[in-house]
Steps between C-alpha positions, in 0.01 A plus 500: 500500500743709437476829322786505309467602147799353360451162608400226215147490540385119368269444228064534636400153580223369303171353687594129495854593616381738765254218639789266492761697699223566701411194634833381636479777737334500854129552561565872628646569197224400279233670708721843507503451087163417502426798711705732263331313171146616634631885648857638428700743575508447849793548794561252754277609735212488303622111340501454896145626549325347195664176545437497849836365516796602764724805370831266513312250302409717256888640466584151476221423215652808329790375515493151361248677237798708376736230494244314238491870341119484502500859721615782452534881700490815443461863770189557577343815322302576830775443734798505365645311832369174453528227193128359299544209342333370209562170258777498289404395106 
């Protein structure tokens, strides 16, 4: 998640691709993504509240998320202090 803009960015994932990087990951993972599929951008805090998940589980979602590069992050437009977070592709 980092916002580096001359990092090699790697190519949008395609649906059947997405779905199968997705799956090998755990099940707060796919319920932040699925969260994010139905209501993006959001920041951590509100992945926390809409998932009804713990805020370090949610970090930790994010997280494995990015390492798949299915997620990405950008500064908030509202408050330019936090992170939203929205599905890479």
């Amino acid at each position: 998640m980092s916002a580096s803009a001359t990092e090699d960015k790697p190519a949008p994932v395609d649906d059947e691709e997405f779905r199968s990087r997705l799956q090998e990951l755990p099940p707060s993972a796919k319920l932040v993504a699925k969260v994010l599929e139905i209501d993006s951008p959001l920041s951590q805090g509100e992945l926390a509240d809409e998932s009804l998940l713990p805020d370090r589980t949610v970090r930790y979602a994010l997280n494995r998320l990015d390492e798949q590069h299915l997620v990405d992050s950008r500064y908030s437009f509202e408050d330019a202090r936090k992170q939203v977070y929205y599905l890479a592709g």
